[in-house]
Each structure stands twice: as C-alpha cells, then as structure tokens.
C-alpha positions in Angstrom: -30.6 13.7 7.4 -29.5 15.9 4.3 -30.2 19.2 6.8 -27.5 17.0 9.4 -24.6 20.2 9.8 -21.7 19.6 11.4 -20.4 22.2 14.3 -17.2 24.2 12.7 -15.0 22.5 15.5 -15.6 18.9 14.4 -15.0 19.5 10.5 -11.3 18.3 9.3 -9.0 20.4 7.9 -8.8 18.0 4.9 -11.6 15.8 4.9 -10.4 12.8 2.7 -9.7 9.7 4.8 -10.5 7.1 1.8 -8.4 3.7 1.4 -8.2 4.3 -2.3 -6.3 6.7 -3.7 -4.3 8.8 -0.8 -5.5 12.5 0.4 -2.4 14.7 -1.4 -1.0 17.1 0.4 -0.6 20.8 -0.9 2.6 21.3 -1.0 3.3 18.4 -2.7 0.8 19.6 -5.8 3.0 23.1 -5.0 5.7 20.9 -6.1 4.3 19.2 -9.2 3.4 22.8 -10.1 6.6 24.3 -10.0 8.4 21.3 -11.9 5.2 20.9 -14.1 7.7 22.1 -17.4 8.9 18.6 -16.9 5.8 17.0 -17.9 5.3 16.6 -21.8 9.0 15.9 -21.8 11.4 13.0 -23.1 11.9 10.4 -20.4 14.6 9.5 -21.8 16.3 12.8 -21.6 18.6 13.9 -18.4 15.8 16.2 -16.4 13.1 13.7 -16.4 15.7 10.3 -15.7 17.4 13.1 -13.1 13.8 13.0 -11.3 13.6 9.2 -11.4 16.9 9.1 -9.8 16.2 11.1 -6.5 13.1 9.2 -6.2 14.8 6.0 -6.1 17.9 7.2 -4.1 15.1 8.6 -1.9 13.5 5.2 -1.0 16.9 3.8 -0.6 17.4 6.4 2.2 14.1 6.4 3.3 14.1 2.1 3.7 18.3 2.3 4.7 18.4 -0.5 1.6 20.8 -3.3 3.3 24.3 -3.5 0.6 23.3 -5.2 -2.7 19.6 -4.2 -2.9 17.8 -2.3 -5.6 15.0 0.3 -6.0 13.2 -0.8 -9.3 10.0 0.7 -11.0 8.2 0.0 -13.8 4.9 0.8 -15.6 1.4 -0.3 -14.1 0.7 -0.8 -10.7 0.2 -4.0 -8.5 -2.2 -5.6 -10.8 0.6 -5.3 -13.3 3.4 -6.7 -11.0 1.0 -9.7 -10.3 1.7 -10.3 -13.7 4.9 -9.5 -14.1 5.7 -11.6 -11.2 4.1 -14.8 -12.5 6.5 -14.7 -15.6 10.0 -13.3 -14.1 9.9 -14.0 -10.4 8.0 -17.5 -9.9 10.0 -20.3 -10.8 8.1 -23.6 -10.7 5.6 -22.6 -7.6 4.6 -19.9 -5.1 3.0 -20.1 -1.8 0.5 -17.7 -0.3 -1.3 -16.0 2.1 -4.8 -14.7 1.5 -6.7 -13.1 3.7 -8.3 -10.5 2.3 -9.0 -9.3 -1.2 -5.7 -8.7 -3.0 -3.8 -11.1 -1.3 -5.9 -13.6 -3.2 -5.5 -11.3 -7.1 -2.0 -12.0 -6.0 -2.8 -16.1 -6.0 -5.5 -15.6 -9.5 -2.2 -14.0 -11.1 0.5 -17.0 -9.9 -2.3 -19.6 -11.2 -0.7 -19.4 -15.0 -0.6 -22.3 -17.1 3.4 -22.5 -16.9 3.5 -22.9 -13.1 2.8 -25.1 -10.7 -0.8 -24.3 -8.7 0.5 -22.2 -6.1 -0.1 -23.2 -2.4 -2.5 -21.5 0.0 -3.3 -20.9 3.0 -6.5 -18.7 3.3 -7.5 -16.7 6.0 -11.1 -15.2 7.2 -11.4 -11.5 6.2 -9.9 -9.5 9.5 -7.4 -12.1 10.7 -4.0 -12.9 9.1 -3.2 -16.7 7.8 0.4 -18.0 8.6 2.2 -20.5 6.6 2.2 -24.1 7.7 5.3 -25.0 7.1 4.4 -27.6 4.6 4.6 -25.8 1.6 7.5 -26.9 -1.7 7.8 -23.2 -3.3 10.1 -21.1 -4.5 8.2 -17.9 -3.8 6.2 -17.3 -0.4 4.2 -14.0 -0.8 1.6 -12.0 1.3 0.4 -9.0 2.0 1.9 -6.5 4.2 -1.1 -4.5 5.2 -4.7 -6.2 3.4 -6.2 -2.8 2.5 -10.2 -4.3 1.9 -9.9 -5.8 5.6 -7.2 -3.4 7.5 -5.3 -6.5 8.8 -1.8 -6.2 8.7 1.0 -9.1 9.0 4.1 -9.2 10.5 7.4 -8.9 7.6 9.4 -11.9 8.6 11.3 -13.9 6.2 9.2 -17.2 5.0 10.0 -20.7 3.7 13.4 -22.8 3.1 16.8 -20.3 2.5 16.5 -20.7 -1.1 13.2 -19.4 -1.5 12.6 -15.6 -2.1 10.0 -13.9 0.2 8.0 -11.2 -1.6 5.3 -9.1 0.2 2.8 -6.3 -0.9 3.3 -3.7 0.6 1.0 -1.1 -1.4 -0.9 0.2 1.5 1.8 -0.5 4.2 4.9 1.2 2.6 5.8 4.7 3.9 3.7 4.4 7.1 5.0 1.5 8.4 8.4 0.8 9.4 10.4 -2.9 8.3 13.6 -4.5 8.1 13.8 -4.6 4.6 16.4 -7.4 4.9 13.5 -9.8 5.8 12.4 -9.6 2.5 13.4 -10.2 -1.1 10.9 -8.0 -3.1 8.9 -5.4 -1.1 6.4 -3.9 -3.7 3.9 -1.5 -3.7 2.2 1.4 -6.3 2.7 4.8 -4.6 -1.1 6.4 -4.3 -1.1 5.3 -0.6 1.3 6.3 2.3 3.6 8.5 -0.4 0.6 10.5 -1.3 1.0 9.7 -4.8 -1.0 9.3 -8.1 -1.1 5.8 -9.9 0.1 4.5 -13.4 3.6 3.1 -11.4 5.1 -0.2 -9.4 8.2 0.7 -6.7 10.0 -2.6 -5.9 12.8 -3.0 -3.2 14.9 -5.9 -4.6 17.6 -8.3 -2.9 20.2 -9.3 -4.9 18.7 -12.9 -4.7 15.6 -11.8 -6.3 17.5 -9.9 -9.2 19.9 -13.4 -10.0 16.4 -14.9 -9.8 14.7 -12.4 -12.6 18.4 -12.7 -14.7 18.5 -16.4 -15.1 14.2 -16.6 -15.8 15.4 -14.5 -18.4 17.6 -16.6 -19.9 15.4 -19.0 -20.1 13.3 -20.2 -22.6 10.1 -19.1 -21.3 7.9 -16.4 -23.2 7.8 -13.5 -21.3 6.4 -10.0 -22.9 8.6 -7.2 -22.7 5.8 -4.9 -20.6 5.9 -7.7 -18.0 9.4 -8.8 -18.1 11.3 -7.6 -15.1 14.6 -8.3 -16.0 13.7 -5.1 -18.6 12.5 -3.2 -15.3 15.7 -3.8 -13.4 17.8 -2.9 -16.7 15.5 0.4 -17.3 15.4 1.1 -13.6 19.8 1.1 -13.7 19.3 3.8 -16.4 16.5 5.5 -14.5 13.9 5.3 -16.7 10.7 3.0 -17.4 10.1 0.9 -20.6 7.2 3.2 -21.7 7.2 7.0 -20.5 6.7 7.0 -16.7 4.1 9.5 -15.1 5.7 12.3 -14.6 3.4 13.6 -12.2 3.1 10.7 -10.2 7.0 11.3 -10.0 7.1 14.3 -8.7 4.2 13.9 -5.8 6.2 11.1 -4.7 9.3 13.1 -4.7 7.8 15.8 -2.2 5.9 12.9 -0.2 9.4 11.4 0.4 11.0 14.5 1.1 8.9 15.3 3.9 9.5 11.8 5.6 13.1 12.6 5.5 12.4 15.7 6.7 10.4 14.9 9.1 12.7 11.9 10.7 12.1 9.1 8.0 10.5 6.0 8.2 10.5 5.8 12.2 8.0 8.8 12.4 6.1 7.6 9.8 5.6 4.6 11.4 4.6 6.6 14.9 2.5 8.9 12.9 0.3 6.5 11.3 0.2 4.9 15.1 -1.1 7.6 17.0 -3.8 8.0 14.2 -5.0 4.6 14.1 -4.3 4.2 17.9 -7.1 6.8 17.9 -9.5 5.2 15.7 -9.3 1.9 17.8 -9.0 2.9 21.6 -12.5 4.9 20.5 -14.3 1.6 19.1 -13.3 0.0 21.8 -14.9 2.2 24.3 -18.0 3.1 22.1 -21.4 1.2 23.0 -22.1 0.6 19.2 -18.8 -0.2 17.5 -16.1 -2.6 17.5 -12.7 -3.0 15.6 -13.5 -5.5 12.9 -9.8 -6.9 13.3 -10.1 -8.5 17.1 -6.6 -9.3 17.5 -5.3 -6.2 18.6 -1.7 -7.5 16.9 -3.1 -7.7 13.6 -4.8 -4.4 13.7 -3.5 -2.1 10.7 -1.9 1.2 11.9 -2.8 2.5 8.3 -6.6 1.0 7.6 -8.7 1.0 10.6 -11.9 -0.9 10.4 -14.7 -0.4 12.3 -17.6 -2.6 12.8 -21.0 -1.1 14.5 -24.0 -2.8 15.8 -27.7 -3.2 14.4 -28.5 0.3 16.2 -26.4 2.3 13.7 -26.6 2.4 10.1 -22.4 3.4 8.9 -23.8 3.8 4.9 -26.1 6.5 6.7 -23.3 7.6 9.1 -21.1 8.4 5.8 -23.3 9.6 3.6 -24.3 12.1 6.3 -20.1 13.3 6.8 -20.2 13.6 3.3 -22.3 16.0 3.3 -19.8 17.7 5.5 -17.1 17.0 3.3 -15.8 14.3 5.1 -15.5 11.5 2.3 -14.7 7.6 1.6 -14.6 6.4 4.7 -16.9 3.1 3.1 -16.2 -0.2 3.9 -14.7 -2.0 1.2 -17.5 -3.2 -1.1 -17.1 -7.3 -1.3 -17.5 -7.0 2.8 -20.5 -6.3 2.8 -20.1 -5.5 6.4 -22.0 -2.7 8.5 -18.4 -0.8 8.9 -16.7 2.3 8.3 -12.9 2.0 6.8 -10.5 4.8 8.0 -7.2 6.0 6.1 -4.9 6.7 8.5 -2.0 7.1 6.1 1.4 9.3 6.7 -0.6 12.5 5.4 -3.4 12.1 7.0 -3.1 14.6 10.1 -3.9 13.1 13.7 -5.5 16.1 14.6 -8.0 15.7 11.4 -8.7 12.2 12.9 -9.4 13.1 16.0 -12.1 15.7 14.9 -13.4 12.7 12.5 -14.1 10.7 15.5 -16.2 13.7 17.1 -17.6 14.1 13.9 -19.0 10.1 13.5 -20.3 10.4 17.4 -22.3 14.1 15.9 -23.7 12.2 13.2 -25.0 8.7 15.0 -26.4 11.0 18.2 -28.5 13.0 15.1 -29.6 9.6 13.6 
C-alpha cells in the first residue's frame, strides 16, 4: 500500500496524535523562540526563577489550588518521582492500583528494601481496579489516566484520614478537570496535555503531604539529595530546581498554560479533550470492524482512546499506511500486543484534526 494517497480533505492539519510525547503547538515554539536568550542562563538568577514562578502560579490558577497547597517541581520525570516517592513520601507502606503499565513501575518503585511490600490490587489492561478496603497503608496511589491502556479512574480520596492519597496524573493533567482537594499529591511530567518537552516532575501538594516529606526528613533514613523531596519543596519556595531546570521545557509549558487560561481554564480543557475522544468512540462503536478496547464506557479515557479492530483489519498496516500521509503514532502501546490503534486526544490536539483522522482510518481500511 506504499502508493495508498490520501484525498487533501481527509489529511490533518497537524498530523501527530501519538501518546508519547504531546504534538506542540506553534505558538508555543513562537514563544520558546522569542524568550530563547533565556536558555544558556543561570537558574539561579532572577529571569530564569521569574519564569519558574508564572509557571507555578499558573498551575495554581489553572487547578484553583484549595488554601495551604503547593506547586512543586523538581528534576526528572515520573520515573524519577517513583523514586523520589519511595524515599520521602512512603512511610512504612503504600497501597496500589495497577492496571495498566505505569501504574505497576509505580508499585516496582514502592517495593524498596526499607518499606513494607506495598499492597495491590491489579486490574486487567482496559478496566480500572478499586481498592478493597482492606489495605494498612499510609500511601494509596493510582493512576489518573493509564496512558498504555486509555483507562481512566475516577480522583476520589482513598484509605483511612491519615493516609495521603497520591495519583499520576501525567497523561490526565491539563485535559481533565479534578477537585484537587481529593488528593494529596497530584503529579505528572508535562510532555502530555501542556504540550511540553520532558526532563521535569509538576507536583500539586497538600499541606499533609508536605508535614509528611518534612518529618521523613528528619528522620534517620538515607535519602539522596536528587530524590529527596523535602529539597524539591525547599527549591520549589525559591523557584528553582536542585540542578538547572529545562529551560525550554519551561517556557512550552508557560504558553501551553496560558492558552488554557485563555481559553476558559481547566473546564474547557476538560470539554475539549471530550468532544475529541467523544469522537473517537461514538465512531468504534458504530464501525463493523472496531471496538473501544475500554468496554465500560465510564472508564473510557477522554485523553487516550483505544481502539480494538477485528481479524478483517490489520491497525499495524492501517498506521503505517497514515504514516505515509503524515499522520503518525497512533500505535498501540507495545506490551499490548493488541490489534489496536491508540489516539491522543490531548488539549492541543484540534477536534477538527480528529475528525478528519477518523475519515482518514475508514480511507485506509476500504484501500486495504
């Protein structure tokens, strides 16, 4: 099919719907460029800390952070706060739900030697797991949105009062609108939904979770200063990072989250990244060859769509033939091993781009 062309009507505007990194829109590289004599500069000096400040007071806004909470970054992304959480945040044990891929590096990460073996409660890839109930933890964590199996969970406080409930919220945050008071740490790296590059962690903290990370402090466990987040909340009061920040990363968020401001905030984010994925799934549904991999309709993510498709339709030859096009990463993720296409339907994703997607998938499966 490497002659497959697709009619001018049916090609996006901006082809990339990939799970991954986050299509960027062009006025936020207008942006980096225009505040690019910032990069190869002192973080510690007043232009680049002045940049760290509006994106924090940015989130604060954008989230409406209840009294007493905290925007605090540090370097690395999730994989790094996994880390960082198993030292500073985790007291004796955590409790989990896994139901998809990072949910579970989330329960590798809270395995170290000096805790407890966390409690789990596993779920099949496309459903969402619920705690029992039965779990003795002082840390009950999930994900927000599971970005390999576009399942998303409910945010809704967990476990006994004096428990801390921390969720990942990587691929959720900035497309999907929470209470942020149902939670105690909301985390999530920023190449998702704020259209962002990587090399960064964004955590909104209650001031439960910060007397937490203070007194694991001043304790007598080891924890290194990269991973320590009692150093991130200190930095983060200064705004700064331990180690020097990406700059650039900075600065695409800053445009992402001035746009949702903009724009109306987190509520039309939140609708935005509906009426996309609202889209994607009303078409599987009514397609003879496809089917939303998530059945429950109330789990479905309104940021990842997955769609399953029968025996009749290859999807690896479906992509490679949109790719053609320039229509690109819209692969399952690769542990699924599933006959499935996975659609981005993040805040800067356009809804008119997705619709012509879908005309674009039905082109290339008629020319198969």
């Amino acid at each position: 099919m490497s002659d497959f062309r697709l009619p001018d009507e049916l090609v996006p505007v901006d082809g990339r719907f990939g799970c991954g990194p986050s299509k960027i829109r062009a006025e936020q590289v207008a942006h980096l460029v225009k505040h690019s004599h910032l990069l190869g500069t002192s973080h510690r000096q007043k232009p680049v800390r002045d940049l760290v400040g509006r994106v924090r007071s940015g989130l604060a806004e954008l989230y409406r952070l209840p009294a007493g909470y905290e925007v605090v970054l540090g370097n690395g992304g999730s994989t790094a706060f996994w880390d960082a959480a198993a030292f500073s945040l985790i007291e004796r044990r955590s409790a989990h739900l896994s139901f998809g891929e990072f949910g579970h590096k989330f329960v590798t990460a809270a395995g170290a030697p000096w805790l407890q073996s966390p409690a789990v409660v596993v779920g099949e890839p496309g459903t969402v797991s619920a705690f029992t109930g039965g779990e003795e933890a002082d840390v009950f964590a999930f994900p927000h949105n599971e970005t390999s199996t576009g399942a998303m969970a409910a945010v809704r406080r967990q476990g006994p009062r004096d428990s801390l409930t921390v969720v990942d919220a990587t691929s959720a945050a900035g497309g999907v609108n929470i209470d942020v008071s149902e939670t105690d740490v909301y985390y999530f790296a920023p190449q998702k939904n704020f259209a962002s590059d990587g090399g960064l962690w964004f955590a909104l903290m209650s001031p439960a979770a910060i007397e937490r990370i203070e007194r694991i402090a001043a304790s007598d466990r080891y924890i290194p200063e990269f991973l320590s987040l009692s150093v991130a909340v200190d930095n983060s009061r200064l705004d700064q990072t331990l180690n020097t920040p990406a700059i650039a990363t900075l600065l695409l968020m800053e445009a992402q989250i001035r746009w949702m401001l903009d724009s109306g905030g987190l509520a039309w984010a939140d609708a935005r990244t509906r009426e996309s994925s609202g889209m994607v799934y009303s078409w599987a549904e009514k397609h003879p060859n496809a089917t939303p991999f998530v059945t429950n309709p109330d789990h479905r993510s309104q940021v990842v769509a997955t769609i399953d498709f029968d025996d009749s339709v290859n999807a690896a030859t479906v992509s490679a033939m949109l790719r053609a096009n320039g229509i690109v990463d819209i692969d399952p993720y690769r542990k699924l091993g599933r006959n499935q296409l996975r659609i981005a339907t993040f805040t800067a994703v356009e809804p008119t781009d997705v619709s012509r997607l879908l005309g674009a998938i039905d082109a290339a499966i008629a020319a198969l």
